[in-house]
N, C-alpha and C positions, 0 to 999 in steps of 0.2 A: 167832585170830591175824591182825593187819592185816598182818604181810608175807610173802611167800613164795617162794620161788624157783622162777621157771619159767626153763624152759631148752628151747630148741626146738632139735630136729636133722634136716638139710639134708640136699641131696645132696651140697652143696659146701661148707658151713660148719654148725658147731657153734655157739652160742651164747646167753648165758644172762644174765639180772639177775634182784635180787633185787625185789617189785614190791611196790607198796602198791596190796592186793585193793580198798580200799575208790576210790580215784581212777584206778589203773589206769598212775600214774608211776611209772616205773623208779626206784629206791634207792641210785644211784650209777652210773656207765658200763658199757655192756655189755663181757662180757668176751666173745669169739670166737677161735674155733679152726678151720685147715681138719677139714673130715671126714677119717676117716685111710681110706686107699685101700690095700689093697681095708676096705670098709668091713665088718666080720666085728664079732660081738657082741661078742668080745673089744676088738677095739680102739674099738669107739666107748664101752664101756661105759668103758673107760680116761679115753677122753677127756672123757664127762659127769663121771668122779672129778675128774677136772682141773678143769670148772669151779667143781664144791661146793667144792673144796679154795682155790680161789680166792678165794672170799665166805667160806673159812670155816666155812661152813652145817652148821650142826646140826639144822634141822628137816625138814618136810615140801617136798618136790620136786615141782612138776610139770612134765613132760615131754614134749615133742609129736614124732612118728615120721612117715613119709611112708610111710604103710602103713593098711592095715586092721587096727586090735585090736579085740579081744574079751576082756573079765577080763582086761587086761593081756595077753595070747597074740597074737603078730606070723600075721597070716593072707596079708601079702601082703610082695613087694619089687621096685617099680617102680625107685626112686633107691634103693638103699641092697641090698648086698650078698645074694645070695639064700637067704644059708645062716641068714636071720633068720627064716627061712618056719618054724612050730612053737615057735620059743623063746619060753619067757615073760619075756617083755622087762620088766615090773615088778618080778619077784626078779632078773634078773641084775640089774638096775639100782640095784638096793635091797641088795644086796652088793657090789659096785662102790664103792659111795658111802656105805654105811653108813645111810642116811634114809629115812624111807616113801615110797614113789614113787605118783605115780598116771599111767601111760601113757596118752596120749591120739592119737588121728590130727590129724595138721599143721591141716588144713583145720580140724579143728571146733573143735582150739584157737583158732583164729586167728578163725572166727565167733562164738566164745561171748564173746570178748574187744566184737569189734564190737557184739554185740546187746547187752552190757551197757553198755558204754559210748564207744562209738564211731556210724559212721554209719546201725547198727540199732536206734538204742536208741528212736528213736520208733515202731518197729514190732514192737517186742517180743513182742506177745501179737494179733497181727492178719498175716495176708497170709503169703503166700511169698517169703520172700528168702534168695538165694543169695549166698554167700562164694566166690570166685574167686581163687585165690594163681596169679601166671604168675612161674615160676621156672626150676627145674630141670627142673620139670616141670609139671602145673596141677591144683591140689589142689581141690577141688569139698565145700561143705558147704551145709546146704538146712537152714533154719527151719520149719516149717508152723504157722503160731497163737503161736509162740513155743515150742515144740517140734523139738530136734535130732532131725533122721535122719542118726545117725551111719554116718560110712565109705561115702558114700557115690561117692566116687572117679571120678568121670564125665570126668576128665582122661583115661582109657584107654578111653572111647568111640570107636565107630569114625566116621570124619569124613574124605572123599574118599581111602576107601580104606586108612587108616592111625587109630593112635592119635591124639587128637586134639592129644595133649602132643608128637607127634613132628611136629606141623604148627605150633602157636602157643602155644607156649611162650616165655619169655624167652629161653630159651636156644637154641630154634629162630632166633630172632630174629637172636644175635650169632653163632650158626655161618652162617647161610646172607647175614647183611650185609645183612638187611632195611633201611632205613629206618623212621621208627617209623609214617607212613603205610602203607606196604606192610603189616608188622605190624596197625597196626590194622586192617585188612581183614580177616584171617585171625581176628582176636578178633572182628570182630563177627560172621562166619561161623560162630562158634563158638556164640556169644550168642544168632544166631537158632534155630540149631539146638535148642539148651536152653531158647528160646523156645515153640517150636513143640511139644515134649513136654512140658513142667513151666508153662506159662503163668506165670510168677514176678511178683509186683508190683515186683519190686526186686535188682538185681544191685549186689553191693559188691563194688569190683576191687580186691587187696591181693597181697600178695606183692614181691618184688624192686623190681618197676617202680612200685607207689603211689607214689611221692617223684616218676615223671616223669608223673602223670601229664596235667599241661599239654601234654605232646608228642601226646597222643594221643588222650584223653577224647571230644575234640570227633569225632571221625573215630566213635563208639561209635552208631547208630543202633537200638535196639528200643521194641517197647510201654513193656515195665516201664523206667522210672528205670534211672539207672546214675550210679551216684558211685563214688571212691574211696575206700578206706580211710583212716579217723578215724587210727586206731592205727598206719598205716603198717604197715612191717615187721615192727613189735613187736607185733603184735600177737599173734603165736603164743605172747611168751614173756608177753605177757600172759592171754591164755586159758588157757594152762598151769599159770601159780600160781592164777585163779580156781576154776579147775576142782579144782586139789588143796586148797582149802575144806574137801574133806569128809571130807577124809583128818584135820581137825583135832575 
């Protein structure tokens, strides 16, 4: 099947296109939803029906969550309501919607998108390169040789005393009126820190802010490389129909 529908869910928005697996272009304009607060399986799985009901869609889903899964099973809830902690997020999802779901974590959605075809794709099968989404929160996904280490969430690493998403995050960013200088400091604080344990040849920075980042990039100082994402923000909802491939 060249098309599929991913659909990636926020801490702050819902949102989903149908995507062509083989180039990685979205099928028509995203459709987007806020997340519904409080965010409970019940009401987001409402709100992913909303979007298949939107496109339509009759086949296979993929999904991306701001959590840890495992077999589709939610192990963690940073951005997204606590009471997801146990649920198997692939069957509600998949009765919800009617269509085979395949659940994935935000992050590795969004890096499997870039190492296929965005600003990983030349180091596919060589080096360590990290995926960085700064959003709601900072979603953390790690390549090794061209090998996912899934769920690996180093967003809630501790970093001068605190989570490290409750220091430089996007959203740290517009609560506390950083400028996007000041902001960049705290990302590269962040950068050396996951420097200094992971030695990475390569950081790709995606999430919310990829679109600014002119405002910022230059201010990014480490060993490894540091570009922004190819795929921009879509990248999740493209990772997510990639990844549900194999559901076909």
């Amino acid at each position: 099947m060249k098309t599929i529908l991913g659909i990636d869910i926020g801490g702050s928005g819902i949102k989903g296109a149908p995507v062509n697996t083989k180039t990685g272009v979205l099928k028509g304009e995203r459709y987007r939803i806020p997340t519904p607060q409080p965010s409970t399986p019940n009401a987001v799985g409402d709100a992913v029906a909303r979007i298949v009901k939107h496109f339509r869609w009759k086949g296979p889903v993929g999904i991306t969550f701001p959590a840890v899964i495992k077999d589709g099973v939610v192990y963690s809830a940073a951005n997204i309501d606590k009471s997801w902690i146990g649920v198997n997020g692939s069957e509600l999802l998949e009765k919800k919607t009617g269509c085979p779901v395949l659940l994935l974590n935000d992050a590795d959605a969004a890096a499997i998108a870039e190492m296929e075809l965005g600003a990983g794709r030349n180091r596919r099968n060589r080096g360590v390169v990290f995926l960085l989404t700064f959003g709601t929160g900072i979603g953390s996904a790690i390549f090794v040789d061209g090998v996912l280490v899934p769920n690996t969430e180093l967003g809630h690493m501790e970093m001068n005393g605190m989570e490290a998403e409750h220091y430089a995050s996007d959203i740290v960013r517009k609560r506390e009126k950083l400028d996007w200088n000041e902001w960049a400091v705290r990302v590269n604080e962040y950068l050396l820190l996951l420097e200094a344990l992971f030695s990475p040849d390569l950081f790709i920075i995606g999430g919310g802010v990829s679109k600014k980042h002119p405002r910022y990039m230059h201010q990014l100082h480490t060993q490894a490389k540091v570009v922004p994402a190819e795929l921009l923000n879509d990248a999740g909802i493209v990772g997510a129909a990639l990844a549900a491939t194999s559901l076909v």
